[in-house]
PAVEXKOL-827527 format. One record per residue (C-alpha): x, y, z. Coordinates in steps of 0.25 Angstrom, whole numbers, padded with zeros to 4 digits, always signed. Example, Ala and Ser with C-alpha at 12.3 -4.5 7.8 and 13.67 -1.06 7.14 Angstrom:
BEGIN
+0049-0018+0031;+0055-0004+0029;
This chain:
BEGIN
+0150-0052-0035;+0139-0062-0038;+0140-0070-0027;+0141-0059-0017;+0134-0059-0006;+0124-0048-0002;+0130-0045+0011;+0144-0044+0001;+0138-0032-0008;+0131-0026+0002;+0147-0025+0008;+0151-0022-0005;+0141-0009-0008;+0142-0006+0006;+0159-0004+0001;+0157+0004-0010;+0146+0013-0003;+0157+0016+0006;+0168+0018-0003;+0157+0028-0010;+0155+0035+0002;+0169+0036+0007;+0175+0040-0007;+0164+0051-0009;+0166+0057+0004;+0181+0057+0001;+0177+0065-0012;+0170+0076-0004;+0180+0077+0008;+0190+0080-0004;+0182+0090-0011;+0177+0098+0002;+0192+0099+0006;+0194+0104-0008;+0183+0115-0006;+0190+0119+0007;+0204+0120+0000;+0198+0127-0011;+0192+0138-0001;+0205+0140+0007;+0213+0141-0004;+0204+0151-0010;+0204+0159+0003;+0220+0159+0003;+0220+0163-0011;+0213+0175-0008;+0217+0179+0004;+0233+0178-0003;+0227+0188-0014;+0221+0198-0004;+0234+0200+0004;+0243+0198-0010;+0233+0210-0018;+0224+0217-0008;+0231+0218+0005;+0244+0216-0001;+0249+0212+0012;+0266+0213+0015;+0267+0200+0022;+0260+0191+0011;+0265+0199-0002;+0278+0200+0002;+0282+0184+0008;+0282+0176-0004;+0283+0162+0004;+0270+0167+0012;+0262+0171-0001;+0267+0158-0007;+0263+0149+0004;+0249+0158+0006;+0246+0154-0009;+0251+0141-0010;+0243+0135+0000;+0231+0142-0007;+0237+0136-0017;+0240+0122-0012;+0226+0121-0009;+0218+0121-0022;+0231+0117-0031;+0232+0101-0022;+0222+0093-0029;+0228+0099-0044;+0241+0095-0042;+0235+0083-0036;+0229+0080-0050;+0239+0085-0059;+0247+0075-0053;+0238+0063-0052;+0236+0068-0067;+0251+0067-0068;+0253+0053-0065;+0244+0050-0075;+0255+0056-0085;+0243+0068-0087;+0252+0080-0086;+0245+0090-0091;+0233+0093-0085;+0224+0106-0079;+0230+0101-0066;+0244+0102-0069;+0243+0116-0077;+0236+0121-0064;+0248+0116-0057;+0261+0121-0065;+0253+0134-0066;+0252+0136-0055;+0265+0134-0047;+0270+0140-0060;+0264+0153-0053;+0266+0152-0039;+0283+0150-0046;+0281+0162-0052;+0275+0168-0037;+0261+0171-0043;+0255+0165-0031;+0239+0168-0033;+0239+0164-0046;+0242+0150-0043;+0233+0148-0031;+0222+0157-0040;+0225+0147-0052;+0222+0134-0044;+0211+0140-0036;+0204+0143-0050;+0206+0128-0054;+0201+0122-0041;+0189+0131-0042;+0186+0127-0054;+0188+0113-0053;+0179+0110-0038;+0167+0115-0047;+0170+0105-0058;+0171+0093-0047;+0160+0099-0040;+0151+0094-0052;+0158+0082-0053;+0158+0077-0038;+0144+0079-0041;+0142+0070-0054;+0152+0059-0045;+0140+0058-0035;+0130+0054-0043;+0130+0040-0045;+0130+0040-0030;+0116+0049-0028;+0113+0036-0038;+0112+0027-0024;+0102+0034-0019;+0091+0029-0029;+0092+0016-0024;+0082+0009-0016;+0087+0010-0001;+0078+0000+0005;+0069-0013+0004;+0060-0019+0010;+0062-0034+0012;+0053-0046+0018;+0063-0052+0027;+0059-0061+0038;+0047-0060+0039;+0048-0044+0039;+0050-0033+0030;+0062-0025+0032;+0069-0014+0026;+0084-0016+0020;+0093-0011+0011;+0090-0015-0004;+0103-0023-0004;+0101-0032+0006;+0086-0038-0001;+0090-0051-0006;+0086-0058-0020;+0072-0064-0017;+0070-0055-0005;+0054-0048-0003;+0055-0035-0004;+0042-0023-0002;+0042-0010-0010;+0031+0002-0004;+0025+0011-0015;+0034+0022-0017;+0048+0015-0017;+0057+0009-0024;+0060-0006-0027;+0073-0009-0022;+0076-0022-0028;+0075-0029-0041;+0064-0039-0039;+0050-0047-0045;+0036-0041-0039;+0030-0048-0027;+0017-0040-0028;+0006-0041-0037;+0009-0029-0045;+0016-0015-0043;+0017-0002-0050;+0031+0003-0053;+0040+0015-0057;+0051+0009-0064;+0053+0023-0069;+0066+0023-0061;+0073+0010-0069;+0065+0012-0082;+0060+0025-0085;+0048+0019-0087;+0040+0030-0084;+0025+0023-0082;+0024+0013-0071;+0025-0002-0072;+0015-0011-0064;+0022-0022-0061;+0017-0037-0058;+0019-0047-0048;+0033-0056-0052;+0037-0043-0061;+0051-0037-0059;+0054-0025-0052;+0066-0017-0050;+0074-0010-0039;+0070+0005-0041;+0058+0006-0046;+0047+0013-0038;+0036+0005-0031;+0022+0014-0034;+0010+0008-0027;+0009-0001-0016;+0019-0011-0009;+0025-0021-0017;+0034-0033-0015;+0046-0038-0023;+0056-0051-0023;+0068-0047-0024;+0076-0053-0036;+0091-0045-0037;+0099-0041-0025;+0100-0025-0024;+0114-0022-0031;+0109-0030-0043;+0095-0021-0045;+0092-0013-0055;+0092-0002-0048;+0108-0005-0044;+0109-0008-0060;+0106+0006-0066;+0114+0012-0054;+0125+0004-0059;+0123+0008-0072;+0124+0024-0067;+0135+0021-0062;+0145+0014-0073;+0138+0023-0084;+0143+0036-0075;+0157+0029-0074;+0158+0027-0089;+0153+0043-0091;+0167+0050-0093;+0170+0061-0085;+0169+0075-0095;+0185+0081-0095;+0187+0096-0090;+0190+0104-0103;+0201+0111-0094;+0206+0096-0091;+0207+0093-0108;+0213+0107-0111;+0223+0107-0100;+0228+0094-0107;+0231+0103-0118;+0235+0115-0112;+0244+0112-0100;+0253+0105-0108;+0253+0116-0117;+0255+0127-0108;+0266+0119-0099;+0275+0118-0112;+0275+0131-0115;+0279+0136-0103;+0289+0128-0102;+0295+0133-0117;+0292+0148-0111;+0304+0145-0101;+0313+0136-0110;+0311+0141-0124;+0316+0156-0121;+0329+0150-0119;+0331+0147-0132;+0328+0161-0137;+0329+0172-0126;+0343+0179-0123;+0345+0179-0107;+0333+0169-0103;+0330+0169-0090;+0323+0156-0085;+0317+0161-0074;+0312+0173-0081;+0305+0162-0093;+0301+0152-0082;+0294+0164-0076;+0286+0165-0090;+0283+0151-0091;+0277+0150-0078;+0269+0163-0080;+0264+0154-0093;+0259+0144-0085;+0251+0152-0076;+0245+0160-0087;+0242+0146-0093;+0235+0141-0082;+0220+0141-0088;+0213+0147-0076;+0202+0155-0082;+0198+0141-0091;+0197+0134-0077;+0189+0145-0072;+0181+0148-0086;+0177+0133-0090;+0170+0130-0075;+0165+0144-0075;+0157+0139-0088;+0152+0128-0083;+0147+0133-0070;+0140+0144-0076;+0133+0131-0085;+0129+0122-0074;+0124+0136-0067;+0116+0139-0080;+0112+0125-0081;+0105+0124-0066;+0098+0140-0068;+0091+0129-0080;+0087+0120-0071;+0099+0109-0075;+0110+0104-0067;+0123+0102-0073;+0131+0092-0063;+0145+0096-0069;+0152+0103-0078;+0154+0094-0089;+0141+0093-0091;+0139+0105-0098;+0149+0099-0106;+0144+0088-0111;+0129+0091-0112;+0132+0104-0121;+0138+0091-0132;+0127+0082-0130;+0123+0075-0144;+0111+0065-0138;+0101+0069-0127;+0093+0055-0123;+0084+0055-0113;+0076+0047-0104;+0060+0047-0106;+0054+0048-0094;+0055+0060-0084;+0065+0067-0093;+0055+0069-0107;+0043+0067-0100;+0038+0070-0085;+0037+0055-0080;+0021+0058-0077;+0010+0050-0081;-0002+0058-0087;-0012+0055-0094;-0013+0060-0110;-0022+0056-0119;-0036+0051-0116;-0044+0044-0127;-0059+0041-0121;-0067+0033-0131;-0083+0034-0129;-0082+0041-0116;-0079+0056-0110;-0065+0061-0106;-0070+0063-0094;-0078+0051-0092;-0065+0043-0097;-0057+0049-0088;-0065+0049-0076;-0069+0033-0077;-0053+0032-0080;-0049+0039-0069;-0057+0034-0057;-0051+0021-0060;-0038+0025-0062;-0039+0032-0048;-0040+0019-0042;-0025+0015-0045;-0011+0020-0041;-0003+0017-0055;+0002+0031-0061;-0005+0030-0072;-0018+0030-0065;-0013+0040-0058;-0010+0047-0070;-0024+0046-0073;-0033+0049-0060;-0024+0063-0059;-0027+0066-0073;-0044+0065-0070;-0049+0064-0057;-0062+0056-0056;-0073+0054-0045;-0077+0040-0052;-0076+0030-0041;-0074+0015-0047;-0078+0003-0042;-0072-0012-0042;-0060-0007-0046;-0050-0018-0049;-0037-0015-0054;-0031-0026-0066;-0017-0027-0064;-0011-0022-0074;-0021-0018-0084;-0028-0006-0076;-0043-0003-0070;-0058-0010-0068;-0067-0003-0062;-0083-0001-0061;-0086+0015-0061;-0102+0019-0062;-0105+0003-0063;-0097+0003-0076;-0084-0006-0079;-0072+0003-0081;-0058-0003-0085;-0046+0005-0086;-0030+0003-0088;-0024-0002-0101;-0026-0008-0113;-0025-0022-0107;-0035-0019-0098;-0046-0019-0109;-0039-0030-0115;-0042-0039-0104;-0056-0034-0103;-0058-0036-0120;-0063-0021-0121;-0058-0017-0133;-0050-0005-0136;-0043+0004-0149;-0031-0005-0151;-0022+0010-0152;-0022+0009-0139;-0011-0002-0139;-0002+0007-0147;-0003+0019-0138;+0011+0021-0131;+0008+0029-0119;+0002+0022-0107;-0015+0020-0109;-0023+0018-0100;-0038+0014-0106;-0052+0013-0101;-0065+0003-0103;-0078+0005-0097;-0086-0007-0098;-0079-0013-0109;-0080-0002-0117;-0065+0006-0120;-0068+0019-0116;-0052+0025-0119;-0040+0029-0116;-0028+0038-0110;-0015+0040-0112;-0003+0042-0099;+0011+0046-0102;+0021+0050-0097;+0020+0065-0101;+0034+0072-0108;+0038+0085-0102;+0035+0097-0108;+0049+0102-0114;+0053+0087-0118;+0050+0091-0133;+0059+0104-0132;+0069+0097-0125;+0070+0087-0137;+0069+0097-0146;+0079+0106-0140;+0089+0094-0141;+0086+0093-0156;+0087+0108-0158;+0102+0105-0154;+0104+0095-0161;+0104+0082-0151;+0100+0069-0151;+0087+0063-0143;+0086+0050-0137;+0076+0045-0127;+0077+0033-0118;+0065+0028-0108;+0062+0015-0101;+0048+0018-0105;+0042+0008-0116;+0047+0012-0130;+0034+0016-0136;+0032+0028-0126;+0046+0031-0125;+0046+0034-0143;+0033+0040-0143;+0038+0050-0132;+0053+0051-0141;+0042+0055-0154;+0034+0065-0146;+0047+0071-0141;+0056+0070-0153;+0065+0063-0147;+0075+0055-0156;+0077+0042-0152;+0070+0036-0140;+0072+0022-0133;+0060+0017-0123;+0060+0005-0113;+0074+0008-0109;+0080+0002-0097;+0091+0009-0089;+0100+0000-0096;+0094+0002-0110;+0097+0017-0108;+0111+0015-0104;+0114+0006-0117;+0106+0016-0125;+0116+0028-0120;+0127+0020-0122;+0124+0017-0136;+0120+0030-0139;+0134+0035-0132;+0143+0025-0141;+0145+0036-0151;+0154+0045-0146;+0150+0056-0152;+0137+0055-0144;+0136+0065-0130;+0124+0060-0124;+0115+0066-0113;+0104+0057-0107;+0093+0063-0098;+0084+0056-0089;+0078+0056-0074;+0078+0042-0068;+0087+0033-0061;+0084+0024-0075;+0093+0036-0083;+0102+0035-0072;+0113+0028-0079;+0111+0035-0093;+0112+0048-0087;+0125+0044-0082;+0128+0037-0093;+0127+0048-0103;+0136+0061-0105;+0128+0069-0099;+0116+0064-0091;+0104+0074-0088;+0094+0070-0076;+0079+0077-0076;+0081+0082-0062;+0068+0086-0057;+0061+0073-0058;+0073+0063-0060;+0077+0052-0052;+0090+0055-0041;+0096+0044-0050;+0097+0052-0061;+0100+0065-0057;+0111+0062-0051;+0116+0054-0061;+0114+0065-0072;+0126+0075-0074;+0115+0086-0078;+0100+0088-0071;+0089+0094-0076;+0082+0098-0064;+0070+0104-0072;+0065+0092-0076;+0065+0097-0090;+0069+0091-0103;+0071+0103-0110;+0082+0107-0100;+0092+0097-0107;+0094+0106-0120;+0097+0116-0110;+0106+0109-0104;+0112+0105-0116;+0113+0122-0119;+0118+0125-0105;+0129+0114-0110;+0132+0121-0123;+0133+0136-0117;+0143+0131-0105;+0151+0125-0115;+0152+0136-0124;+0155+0147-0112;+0166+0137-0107;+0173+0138-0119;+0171+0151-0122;+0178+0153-0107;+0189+0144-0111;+0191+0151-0124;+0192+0163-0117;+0202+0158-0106;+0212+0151-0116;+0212+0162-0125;+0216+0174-0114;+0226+0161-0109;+0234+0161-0122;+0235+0176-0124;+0240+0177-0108;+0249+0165-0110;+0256+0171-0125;+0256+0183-0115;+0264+0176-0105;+0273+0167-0112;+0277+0181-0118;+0282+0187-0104;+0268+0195-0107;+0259+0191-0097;+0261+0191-0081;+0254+0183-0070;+0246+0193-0068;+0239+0197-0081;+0240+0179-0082;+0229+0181-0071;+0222+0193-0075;+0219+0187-0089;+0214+0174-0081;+0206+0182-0072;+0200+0189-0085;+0196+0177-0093;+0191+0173-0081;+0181+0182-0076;+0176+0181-0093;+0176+0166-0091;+0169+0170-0079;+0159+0179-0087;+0155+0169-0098;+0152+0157-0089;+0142+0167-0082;+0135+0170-0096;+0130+0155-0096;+0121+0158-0082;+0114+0170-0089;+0110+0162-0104;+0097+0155-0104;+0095+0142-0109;+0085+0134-0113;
């Protein structure tokens, strides 16, 4: 693969992008047709019941072949792609399944003429089961939304010219130019003088880097200010941007996909139930004068049916759906199920720094004048920094407007401002600024760990101020509500350590790691995920948390804000931006949970009373049913509960 050609990859993506496309529009072909033989078997169903119960119509009630052959095509319909599986199950010597107990129950009652209740049983099922595929079509989409964050074009110097192409046709050593506002396509080393970059995207690093001439800059990061060129250095499939999708993608195919409780209890259960229909028609033999066969096959069969669990497969969606519905009234988006699941067990939340604890805005914070006004520091301050396009001097000029005008204003390249403003000398950027001037200054300065940004007017230190990136309001509660429960707090951020553990100390947080990339998250989850006792949920918002979130348990995206990457790669989204919103979650989590098995505590128990009833030639179809039905509409009336409690 090495020595593949360019022309040969390109053939090569080209292949799989088509095999993509073709397989994913297999997968929804399949599931419309599904919808549609879902629908018309519903409307043959009901259409058989109002002509069997409410019309009661001669020609239908009494032909038995055309009641059978109206039912069984309703029946046919939904019942395919069960049987399909319980066989495909089958061969795999797994026997005993939900798939094969829908089955045997129910042409054990279409045997026993009960004709509805068969088509009703796997109408039930197939119901229940679309929803839970719903979700999971979705999650299977994700990592393809992940394309989408990639840079689609480049401009390149080509003979003589420069033209526009796809990233994956720039070759190594190629010239490529990058406007202000987008992103760097390829991985390459800076033509230009100097530039200032968001490397949020790959890093997390949340204050932007002025990159110099012959420095290294990476496919996706985000060009700020003015036109820059770049050589290129690596062809496109080997960027970094390529890595960390890669790294999505074989941390989401080592995520194990959550087993259906139905699916673990019917393992149990079938089995169970099968056998003891079978002893219900053989053993009276042994023990009852005049046995009957047909009369004890009968009984067995009305076993089976009573034991098909149709009030679990209605109870335990039910629960879940009425979560995921509280869970968006909230402001958070469950993308399936299992989610709920697993986040109401979570042991460990760790969570990315920037965008998710705090808001990813610089604002200025302290201000420290020495020998001079507020205002007057701030206004001298200002008007220089007004003369500059970096965010942080942006930060500042927002913060105090000034009407100062500088003069001779030289900008030194990487050290800050000089100026002359009311024929005095006025210097402003960081500590090496001074340095390189010999203007002495307190040495605390050096040990302050949030950006400063200082100020010398002729050569005199005149003070300081302080830019961070500010935390969000609830980002304390939300780590003490997590502590109030009893879990574990870890943070990890691509910003340099000192920050990242001061910002851990003001928030409480118990362990933090800082100058972290994408990769050193990855190993730090993986470490922290080697006991498995650990059920670990990761929040973040950029592409850089992209592979963690999938990585992780359950991964949770700051939606408002957060990068496409991340949100579509996360099983559950915050859309409120807010921190807090994760014990919530984590509550939502719990309550579903607890209203599930309080639903399949109530359906198994009414189910074992009918079936010691039934084995004892106590209980008919009908009463089967009506105690179905019953648990039912309670099952029904629990899972509405969860959409009227409030959470917090």
């Amino acid at each position: 693969m090495a020595n593949c050609s360019s022309g040969c990859c390109e053939t090569d993506t080209k292949k799989q992008q088509h095999s993509h496309q073709h397989n994913n529009e297999e997968h929804n072909h399949n599931h419309g047709s599904s919808k549609i033989g879902l629908i018309i078997s519903l409307v043959i169903f009901f259409s058989g019941l109002i002509l069997d119960f409410w019309i009661k119509a001669d020609w239908f009630t009494g032909n038995v072949w055309l009641r059978l052959g109206w039912y069984f095509v309703s029946y046919i319909l939904v019942a395919f792609s069960v049987f399909r599986e319980a066989f495909e199950l089958a061969g795999k010597l797994d026997f005993f399944n939900e798939f094969s107990l829908m089955g045997i129950a129910t042409i054990g009652a279409f045997a026993l003429g009960e004709f509805p209740e068969g088509v009703a049983v796997m109408l039930f099922y197939t119901i229940g089961e679309m929803f839970q595929e719903s979700a999971v079509s979705r999650a299977r989409n994700n990592i393809k939304s992940l394309l989408d964050v990639r840079p689609r074009e480049a401009t390149v110097f080509q003979e003589g010219n420069w033209k526009t192409i796809a990233p994956e046709d720039v070759k190594i050593g190629e010239k490529i130019q990058v406007k202000a506002g987008e992103k760097i396509p390829l991985d390459g080393i800076l033509l230009s003088e100097k530039a200032s970059i968001n490397t949020s995207a790959l890093t997390g690093e949340s204050r932007p880097s002025s990159i110099q001439k012959s420095e290294e800059v990476l496919a996706g990061m985000l060009n700020l200010d003015q036109v820059i060129e770049v050589e290129t250095t690596k062809l496109f499939e080997n960027s970094s941007i390529v890595r960390i999708l890669q790294m999505v993608q074989d941390a989401s195919s080592r995520k194990a996909r959550t087993e259906l409780f139905i699916r673990r209890f019917a393992k149990v259960y079938t089995p169970v139930v099968f056998f003891l229909a079978v002893l219900i028609t053989l053993i009276p033999y042994l023990f009852v004068e005049n046995y009957i066969f047909k009369e004890w096959l009968y009984r067995g069969l009305v076993f089976l049916v009573i034991s098909c669990p149709c009030a679990l497969v209605i109870s335990i969606p039910l629960g879940y759906f009425g979560g995921i519905g509280a869970a968006s009234r909230n402001g958070i988006l469950f993308k399936g199920s299992n989610f709920l699941d697993i986040i109401a067990n979570v042991t460990t939340v760790v969570m990315d720094k920037t965008g998710t604890l705090t808001k990813g805005v610089f604002k200025v914070q302290d201000i420290i004048p020495d020998n001079i006004s507020k205002e007057e520091f701030l206004s001298v301050l200002s008007s220089l920094e007004s003369h500059s396009t970096h965010p942080i001097a942006k930060a500042i000029s927002q913060y105090y407007p000034s009407s100062k005008s500088p003069e001779s204003v030289e900008e030194i390249s990487g050290k800050g401002i000089k100026a002359r403003i009311d024929g005095r000398q006025v210097l402003a950027g960081n500590t090496s600024l001074l340095k390189s001037f010999d203007i002495p200054y307190p040495e605390e300065l050096d040990k302050i760990v949030e950006t400063t940004v200082v100020l010398a007017i002729d050569k005199e230190y005149k003070g300081f101020l302080t830019i961070s990136d500010e935390v969000k309001h609830d980002a304390e509660v939300a780590i003490s509500n997590l502590k109030v429960k009893q879990i574990k707090t870890m943070m990890l951020s691509g910003d340099k350590d000192a920050l990242t553990q001061n910002i851990a100390k003001k928030l409480a947080v118990d362990v933090a790691f800082g100058g972290l990339l994408p990769e050193g998250k990855v190993e730090k989850l993986e470490s922290l995920k080697k006991n498995p006792k650990e059920i670990v949920a990761f929040v973040g918002d950029g592409i850089n948390d992209a592979p963690v979130l999938a990585l992780s348990d359950v991964g949770i995206a700051m939606g408002g804000l957060g990068s496409d990457a991340a949100i579509e790669t996360a099983d559950v989204i915050i859309q409120t931006d807010q921190p807090s919103k994760i014990s919530t979650a984590i509550n939502i989590g719990k309550e579903t949970k607890k209203i599930v098995y309080q639903n399949i505590g109530l359906a198994f128990g009414v189910k074992v009373i009918v079936l010691i009833l039934g084995a004892g030639g106590l209980a008919n179809m009908w009463e089967a049913v009506f105690a179905d039905v019953g648990v039912a509409l309670l099952a029904i009336l629990n899972a509405v509960r969860i959409q009227n409690m409030k959470f917090v």
